[in-house]
Structure formats: C-alpha cells, structure tokens
MARBA-3410 file (N, C-alpha, C, O; in Angstrom, 1 decimal):
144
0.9,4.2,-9.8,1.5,3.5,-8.7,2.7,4.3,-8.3,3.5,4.9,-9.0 ~ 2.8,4.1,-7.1,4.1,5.2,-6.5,4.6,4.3,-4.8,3.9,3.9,-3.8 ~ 5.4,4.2,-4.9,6.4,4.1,-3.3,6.9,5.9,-2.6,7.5,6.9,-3.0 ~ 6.3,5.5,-1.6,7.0,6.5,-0.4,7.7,5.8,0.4,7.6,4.6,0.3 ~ 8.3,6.5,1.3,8.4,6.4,2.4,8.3,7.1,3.2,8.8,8.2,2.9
7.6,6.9,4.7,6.9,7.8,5.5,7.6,7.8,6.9,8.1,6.8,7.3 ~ 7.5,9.0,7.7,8.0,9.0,8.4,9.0,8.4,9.7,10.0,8.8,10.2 ~ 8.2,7.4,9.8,8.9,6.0,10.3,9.4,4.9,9.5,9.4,3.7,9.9 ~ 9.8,5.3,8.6,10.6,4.3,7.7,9.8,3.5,7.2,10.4,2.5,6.8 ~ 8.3,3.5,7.0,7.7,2.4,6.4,7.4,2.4,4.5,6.7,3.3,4.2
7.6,2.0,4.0,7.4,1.8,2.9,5.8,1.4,2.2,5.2,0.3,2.0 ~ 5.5,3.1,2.0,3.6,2.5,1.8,3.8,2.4,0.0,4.5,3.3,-0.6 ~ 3.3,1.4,-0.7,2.7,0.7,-2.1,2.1,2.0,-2.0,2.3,2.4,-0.9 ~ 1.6,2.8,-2.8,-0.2,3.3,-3.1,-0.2,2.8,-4.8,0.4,3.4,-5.7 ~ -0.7,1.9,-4.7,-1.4,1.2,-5.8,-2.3,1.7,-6.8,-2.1,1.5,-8.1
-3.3,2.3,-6.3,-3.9,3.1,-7.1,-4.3,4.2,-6.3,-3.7,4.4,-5.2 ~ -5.6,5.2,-6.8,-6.4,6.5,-6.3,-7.4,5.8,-5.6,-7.6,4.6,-5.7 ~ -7.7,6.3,-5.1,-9.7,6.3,-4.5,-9.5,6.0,-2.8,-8.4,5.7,-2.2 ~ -10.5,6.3,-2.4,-10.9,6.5,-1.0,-10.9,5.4,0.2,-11.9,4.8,0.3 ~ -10.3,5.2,0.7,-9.8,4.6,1.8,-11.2,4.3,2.5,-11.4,5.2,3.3
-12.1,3.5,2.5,-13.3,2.6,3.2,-12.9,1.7,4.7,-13.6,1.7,5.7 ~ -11.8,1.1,4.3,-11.3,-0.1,5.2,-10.0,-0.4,5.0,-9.3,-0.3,4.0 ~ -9.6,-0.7,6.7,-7.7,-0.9,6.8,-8.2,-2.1,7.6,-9.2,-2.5,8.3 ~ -7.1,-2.6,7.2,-6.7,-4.2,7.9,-5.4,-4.5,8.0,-4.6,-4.0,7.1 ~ -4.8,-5.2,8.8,-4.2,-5.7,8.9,-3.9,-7.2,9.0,-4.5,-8.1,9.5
-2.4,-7.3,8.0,-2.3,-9.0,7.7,-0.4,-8.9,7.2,0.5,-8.1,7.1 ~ -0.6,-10.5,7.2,0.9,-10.8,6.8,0.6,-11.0,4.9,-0.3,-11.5,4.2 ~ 1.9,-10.3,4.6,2.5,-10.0,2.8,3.7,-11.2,2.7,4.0,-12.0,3.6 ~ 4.2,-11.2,1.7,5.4,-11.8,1.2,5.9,-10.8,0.4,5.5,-10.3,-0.6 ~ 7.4,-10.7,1.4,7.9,-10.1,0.2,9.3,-10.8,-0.1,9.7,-11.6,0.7
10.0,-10.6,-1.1,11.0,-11.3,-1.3,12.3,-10.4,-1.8,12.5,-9.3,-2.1 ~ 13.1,-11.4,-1.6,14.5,-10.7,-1.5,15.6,-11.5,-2.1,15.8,-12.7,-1.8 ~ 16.7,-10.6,-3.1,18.1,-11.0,-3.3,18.8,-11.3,-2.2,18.7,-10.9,-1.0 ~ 19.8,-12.0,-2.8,20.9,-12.3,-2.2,22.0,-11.0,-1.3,22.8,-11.2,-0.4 ~ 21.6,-9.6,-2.0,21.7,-8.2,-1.6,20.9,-7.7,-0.3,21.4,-6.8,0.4
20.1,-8.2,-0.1,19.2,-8.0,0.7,18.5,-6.5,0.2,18.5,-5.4,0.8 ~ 17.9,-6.8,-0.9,17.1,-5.5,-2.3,15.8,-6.7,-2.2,15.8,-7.9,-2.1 ~ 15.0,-5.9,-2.3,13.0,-6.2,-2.4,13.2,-6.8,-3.9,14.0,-6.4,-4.7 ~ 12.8,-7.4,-4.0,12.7,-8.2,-5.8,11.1,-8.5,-6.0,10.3,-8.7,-5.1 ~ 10.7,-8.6,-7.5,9.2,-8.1,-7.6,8.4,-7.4,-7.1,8.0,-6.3,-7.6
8.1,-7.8,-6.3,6.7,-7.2,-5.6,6.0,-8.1,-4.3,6.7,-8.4,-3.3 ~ 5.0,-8.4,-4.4,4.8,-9.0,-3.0,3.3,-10.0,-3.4,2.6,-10.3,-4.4 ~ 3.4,-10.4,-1.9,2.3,-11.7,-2.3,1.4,-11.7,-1.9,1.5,-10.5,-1.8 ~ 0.1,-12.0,-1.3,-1.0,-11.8,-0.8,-1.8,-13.3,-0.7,-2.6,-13.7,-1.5 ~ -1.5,-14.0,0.3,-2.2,-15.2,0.3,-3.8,-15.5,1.4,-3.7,-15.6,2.6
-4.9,-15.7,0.5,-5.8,-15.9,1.6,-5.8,-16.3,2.9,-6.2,-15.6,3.8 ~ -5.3,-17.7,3.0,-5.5,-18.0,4.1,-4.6,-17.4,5.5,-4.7,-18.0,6.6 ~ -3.7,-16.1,5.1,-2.8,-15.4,5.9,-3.5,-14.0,6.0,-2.8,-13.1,6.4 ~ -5.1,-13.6,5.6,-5.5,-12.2,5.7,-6.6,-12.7,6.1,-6.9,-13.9,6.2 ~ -7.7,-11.5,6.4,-8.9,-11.8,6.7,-9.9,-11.1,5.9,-10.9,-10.5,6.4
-9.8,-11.0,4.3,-10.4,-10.2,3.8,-10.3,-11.4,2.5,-9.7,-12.5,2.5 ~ -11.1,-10.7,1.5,-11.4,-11.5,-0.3,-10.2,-11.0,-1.4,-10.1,-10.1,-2.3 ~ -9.0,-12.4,-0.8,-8.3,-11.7,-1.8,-8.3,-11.6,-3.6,-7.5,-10.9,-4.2 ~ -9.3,-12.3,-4.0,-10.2,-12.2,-4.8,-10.7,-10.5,-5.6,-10.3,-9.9,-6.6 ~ -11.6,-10.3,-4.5,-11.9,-9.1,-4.6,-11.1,-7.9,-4.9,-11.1,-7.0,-5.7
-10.1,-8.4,-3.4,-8.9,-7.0,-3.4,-7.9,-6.8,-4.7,-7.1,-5.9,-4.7 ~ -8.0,-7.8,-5.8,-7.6,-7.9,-7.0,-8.0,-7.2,-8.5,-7.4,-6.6,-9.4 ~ -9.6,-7.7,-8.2,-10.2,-7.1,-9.0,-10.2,-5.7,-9.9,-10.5,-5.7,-11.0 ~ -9.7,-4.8,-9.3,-9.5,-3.7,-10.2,-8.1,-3.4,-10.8,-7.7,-2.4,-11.5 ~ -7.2,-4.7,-10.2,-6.0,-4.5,-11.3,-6.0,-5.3,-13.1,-6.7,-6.2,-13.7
-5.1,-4.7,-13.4,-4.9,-5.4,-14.8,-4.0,-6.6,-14.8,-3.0,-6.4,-14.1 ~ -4.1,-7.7,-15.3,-3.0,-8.7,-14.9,-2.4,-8.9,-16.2,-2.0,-10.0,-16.4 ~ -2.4,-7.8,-17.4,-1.3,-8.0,-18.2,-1.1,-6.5,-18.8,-1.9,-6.0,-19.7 ~ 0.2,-5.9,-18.0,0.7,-4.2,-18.1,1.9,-4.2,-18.1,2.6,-4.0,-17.0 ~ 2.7,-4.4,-19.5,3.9,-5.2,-19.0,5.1,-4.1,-18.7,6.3,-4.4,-18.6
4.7,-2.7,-18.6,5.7,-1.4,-18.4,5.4,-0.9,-16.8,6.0,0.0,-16.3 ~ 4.1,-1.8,-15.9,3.7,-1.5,-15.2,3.2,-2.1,-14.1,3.6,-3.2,-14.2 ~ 2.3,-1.8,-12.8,2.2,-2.1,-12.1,0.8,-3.7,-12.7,-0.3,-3.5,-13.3 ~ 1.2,-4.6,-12.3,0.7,-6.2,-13.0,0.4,-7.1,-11.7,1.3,-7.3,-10.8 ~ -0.8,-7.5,-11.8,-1.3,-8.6,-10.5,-2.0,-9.6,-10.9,-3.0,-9.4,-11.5
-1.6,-10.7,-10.7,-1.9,-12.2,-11.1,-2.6,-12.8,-10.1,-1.9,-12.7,-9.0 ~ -3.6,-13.5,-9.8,-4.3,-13.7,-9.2,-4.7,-15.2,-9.1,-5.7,-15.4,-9.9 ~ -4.3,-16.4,-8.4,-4.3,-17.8,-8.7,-5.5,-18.3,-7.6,-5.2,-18.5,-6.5 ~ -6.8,-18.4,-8.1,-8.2,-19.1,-7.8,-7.8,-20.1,-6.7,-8.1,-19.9,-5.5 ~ -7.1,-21.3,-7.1,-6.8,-22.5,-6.9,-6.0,-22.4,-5.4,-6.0,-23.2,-4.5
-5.5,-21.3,-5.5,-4.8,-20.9,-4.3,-4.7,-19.8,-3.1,-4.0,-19.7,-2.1 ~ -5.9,-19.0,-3.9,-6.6,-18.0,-3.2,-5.5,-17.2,-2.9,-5.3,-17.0,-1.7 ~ -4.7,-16.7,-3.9,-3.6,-16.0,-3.4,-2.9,-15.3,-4.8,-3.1,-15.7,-6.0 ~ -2.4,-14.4,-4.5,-2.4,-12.9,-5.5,-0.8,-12.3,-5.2,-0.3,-11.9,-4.2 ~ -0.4,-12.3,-6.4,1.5,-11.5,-6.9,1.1,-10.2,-7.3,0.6,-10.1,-8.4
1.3,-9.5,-6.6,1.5,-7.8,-7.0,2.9,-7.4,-7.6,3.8,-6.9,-6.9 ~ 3.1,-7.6,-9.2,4.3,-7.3,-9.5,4.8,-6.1,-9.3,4.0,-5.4,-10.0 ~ 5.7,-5.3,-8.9,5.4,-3.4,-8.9,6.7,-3.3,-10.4,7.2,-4.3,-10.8 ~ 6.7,-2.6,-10.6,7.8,-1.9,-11.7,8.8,-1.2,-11.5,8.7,0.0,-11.4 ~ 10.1,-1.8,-11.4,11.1,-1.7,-11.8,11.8,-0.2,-12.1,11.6,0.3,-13.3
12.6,0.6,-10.9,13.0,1.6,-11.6,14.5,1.5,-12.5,15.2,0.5,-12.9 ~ 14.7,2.7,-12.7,15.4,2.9,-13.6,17.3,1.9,-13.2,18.2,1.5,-14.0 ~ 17.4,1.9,-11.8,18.9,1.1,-11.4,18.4,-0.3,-11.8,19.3,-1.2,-11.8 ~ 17.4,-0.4,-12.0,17.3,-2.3,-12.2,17.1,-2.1,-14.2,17.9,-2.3,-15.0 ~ 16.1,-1.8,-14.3,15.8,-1.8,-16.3,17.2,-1.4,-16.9,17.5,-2.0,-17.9
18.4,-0.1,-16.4,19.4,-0.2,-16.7,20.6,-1.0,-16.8,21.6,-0.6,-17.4 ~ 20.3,-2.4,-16.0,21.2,-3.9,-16.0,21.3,-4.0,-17.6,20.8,-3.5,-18.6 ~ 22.0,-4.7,-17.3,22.0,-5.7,-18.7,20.8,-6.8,-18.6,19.7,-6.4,-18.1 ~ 20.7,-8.0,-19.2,19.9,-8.4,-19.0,20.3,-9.8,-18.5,19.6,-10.8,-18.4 ~ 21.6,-9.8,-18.2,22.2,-10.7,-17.9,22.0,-10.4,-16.1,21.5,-11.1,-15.3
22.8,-8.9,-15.8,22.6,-8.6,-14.6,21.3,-8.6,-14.0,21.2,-8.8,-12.7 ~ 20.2,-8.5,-14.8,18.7,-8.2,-14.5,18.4,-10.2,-14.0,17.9,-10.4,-12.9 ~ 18.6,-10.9,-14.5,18.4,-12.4,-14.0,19.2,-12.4,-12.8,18.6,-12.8,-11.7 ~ 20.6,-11.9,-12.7,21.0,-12.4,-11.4,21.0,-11.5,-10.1,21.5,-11.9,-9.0 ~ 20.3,-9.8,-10.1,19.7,-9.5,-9.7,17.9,-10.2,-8.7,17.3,-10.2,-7.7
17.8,-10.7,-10.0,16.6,-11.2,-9.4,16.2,-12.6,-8.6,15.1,-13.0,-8.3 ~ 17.7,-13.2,-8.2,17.8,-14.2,-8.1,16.9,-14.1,-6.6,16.7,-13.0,-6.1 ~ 16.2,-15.3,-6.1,15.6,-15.3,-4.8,16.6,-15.5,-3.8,17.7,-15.9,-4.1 ~ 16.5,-15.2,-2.9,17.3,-15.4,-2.0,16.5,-16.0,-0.6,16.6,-17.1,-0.1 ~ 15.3,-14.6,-0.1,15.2,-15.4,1.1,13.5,-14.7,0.8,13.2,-14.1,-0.2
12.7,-14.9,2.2,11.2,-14.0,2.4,11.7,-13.5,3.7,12.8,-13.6,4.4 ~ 10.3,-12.6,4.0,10.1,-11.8,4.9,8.2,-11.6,4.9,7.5,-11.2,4.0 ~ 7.9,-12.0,6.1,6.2,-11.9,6.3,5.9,-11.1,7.0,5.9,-11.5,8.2 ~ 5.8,-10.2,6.7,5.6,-8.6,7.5,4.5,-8.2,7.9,3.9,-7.7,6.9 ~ 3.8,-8.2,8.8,3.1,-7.7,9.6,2.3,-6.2,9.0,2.4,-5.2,9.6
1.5,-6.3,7.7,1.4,-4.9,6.9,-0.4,-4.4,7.2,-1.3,-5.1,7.7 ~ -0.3,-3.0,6.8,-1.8,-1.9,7.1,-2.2,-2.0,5.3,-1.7,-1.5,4.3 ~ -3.3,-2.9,5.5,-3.7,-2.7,3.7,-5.1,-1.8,3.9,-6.0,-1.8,4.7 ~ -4.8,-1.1,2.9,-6.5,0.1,2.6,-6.6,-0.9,1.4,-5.9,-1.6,0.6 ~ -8.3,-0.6,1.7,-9.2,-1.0,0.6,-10.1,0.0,0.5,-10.5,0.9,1.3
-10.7,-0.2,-1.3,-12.0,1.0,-1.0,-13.4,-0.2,-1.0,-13.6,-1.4,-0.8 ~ -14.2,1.0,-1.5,-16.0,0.2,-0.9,-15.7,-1.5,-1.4,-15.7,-2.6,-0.8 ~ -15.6,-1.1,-2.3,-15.9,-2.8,-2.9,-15.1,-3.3,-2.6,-15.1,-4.5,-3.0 ~ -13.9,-2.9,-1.5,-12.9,-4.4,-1.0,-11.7,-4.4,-2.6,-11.0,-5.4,-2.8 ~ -11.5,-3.2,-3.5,-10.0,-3.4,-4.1,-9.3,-2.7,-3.3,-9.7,-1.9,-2.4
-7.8,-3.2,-3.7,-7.0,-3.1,-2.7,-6.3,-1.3,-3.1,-5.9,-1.0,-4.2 ~ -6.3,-0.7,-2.2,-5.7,0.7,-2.9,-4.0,0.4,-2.4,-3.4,-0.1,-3.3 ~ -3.5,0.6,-1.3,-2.4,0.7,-0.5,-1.8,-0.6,0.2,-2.4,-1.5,0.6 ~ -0.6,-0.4,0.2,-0.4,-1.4,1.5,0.9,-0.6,2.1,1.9,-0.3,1.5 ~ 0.7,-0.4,3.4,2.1,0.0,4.3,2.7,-1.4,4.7,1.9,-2.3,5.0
4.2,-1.5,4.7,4.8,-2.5,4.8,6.1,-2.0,5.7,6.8,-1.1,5.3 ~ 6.4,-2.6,6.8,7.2,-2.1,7.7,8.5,-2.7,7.3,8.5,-3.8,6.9 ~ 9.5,-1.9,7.4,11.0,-2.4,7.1,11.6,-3.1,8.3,12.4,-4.0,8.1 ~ 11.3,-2.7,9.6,12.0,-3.4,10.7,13.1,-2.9,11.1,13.8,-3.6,11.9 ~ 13.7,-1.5,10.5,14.9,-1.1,10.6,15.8,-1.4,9.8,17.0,-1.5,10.1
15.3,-1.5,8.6,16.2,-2.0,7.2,16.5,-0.5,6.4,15.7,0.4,6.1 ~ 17.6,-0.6,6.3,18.2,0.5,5.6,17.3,0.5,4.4,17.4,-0.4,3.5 ~ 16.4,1.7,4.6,15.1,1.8,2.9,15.7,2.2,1.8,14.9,2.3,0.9 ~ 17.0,2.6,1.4,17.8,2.5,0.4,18.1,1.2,-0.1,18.1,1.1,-1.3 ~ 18.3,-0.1,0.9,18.7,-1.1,0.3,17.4,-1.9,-0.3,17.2,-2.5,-1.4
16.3,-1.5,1.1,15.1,-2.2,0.9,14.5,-2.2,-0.5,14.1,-3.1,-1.2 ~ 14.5,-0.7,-0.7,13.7,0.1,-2.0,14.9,0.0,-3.4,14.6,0.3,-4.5 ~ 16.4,-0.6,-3.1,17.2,-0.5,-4.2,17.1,-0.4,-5.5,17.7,0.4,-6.1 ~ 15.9,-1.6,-6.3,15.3,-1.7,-7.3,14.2,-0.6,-8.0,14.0,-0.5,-9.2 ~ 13.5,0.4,-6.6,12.2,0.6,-7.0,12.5,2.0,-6.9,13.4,2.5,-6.2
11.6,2.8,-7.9,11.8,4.2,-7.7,10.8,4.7,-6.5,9.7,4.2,-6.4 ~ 11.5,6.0,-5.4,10.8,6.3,-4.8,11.3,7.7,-3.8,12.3,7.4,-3.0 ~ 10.8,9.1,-3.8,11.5,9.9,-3.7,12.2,10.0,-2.4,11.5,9.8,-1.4 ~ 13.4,10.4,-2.1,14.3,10.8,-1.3,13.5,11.2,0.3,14.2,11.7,1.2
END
C-alpha cells in the first residue's frame, strides 16, 4: 500500500498491484480531525457507488494490524478501508494518538476507483479540493 500524490494535487490510495480492468466513479468518506488531518482511512458505502462493494473487498485482509485492514459490514453493504499510520502519528504518545484521532467532521468526495477483473478494488484517486496535501496527508506517509 502506498499514497502519492499526483500532479494535480490528488491523492491516489494504490491499495494493492494488478491490472486496472475498470474505473468508476463514486462518493468515499473520508474523515477528519479537528486539525483538519485525514484520520483512518475511508469508507465505501453501497448505496453511494454503483459497483459490489462486497466484491471490491474481497481481496483484502480484515485483520493486518501493522497494515493496510478492511472491514466489511454485510448488513450495511458498506466497507472501512483502514490505511496505516506513518511514522508523525505511531510516534504520539498514546495519549496524543486518541486525541489526534478525535472525529471532527466528513468530506464525500467525488473519487476514480480502479478495479481489477473480478471487481477488487486496486486504487482510489481522491480529490483534495485545494487542501493543502501536507495537512490532508499529515498522518500518512507519502513521498514529497
């Protein structure tokens, strides 16, 4: 798992390897401190895509606890992409690391998800909107 960011300031997920079959577009959740810093990872709810988010799950692990982790709730047709935490957030305390992570507000972004054949999810580009990708990306490692 790796974060970029690409030319226009967008902040692409690549999630895992493999071949890009199918792009779509749909609305994510992402969420945010009180800092205005990305906290966990993002959400993926069926009835806001037009694809199996079921499927687009399937090739993750949903217990990687150093790592990229996706939980997937049947009942609600809807899927948490945890991403992993670089090194400015694991070096908190763990006192700081709770109030870091405090919720603050969402944002439902308008994002380009790649899938491969079978419909898992490889990528997702996620538009910042003009958000300083320093603040956006604060938590997450991702190169310069």
């Amino acid at each position: 798992m790796k974060i970029v960011v690409d030319s226009g300031g967008n902040v692409d997920v690549h999630l895992r390897d493999g071949a890009v079959a199918v792009e779509r577009r749909g609305e994510i959740i992402v969420d945010f401190n009180r800092d205005g810093h990305w906290i966990r990872g993002f959400e993926v709810i069926g009835g806001m895509v037009d694809f199996s988010v079921f499927a687009a799950t399937r090739p993750f692990p949903s217990s990687n606890p150093d790592g990229l982790r996706v939980v997937y709730d049947g009942d609600a047709d809807a899927a948490y992409f945890f991403l992993p935490y670089g090194a400015r957030f694991t070096s908190l305390s763990l006192e700081e690391q709770k109030a870091a992570q405090t919720y603050s507000h969402s944002i439902n972004p308008e994002s380009l998800l790649r899938f491969d054949q079978e419909g898992g999810l490889l990528s997702v580009v996620i538009p910042t909107a003009g958000a300083a990708v320093d603040d956006f990306l604060f938590f997450f490692e991702h190169p310069k």
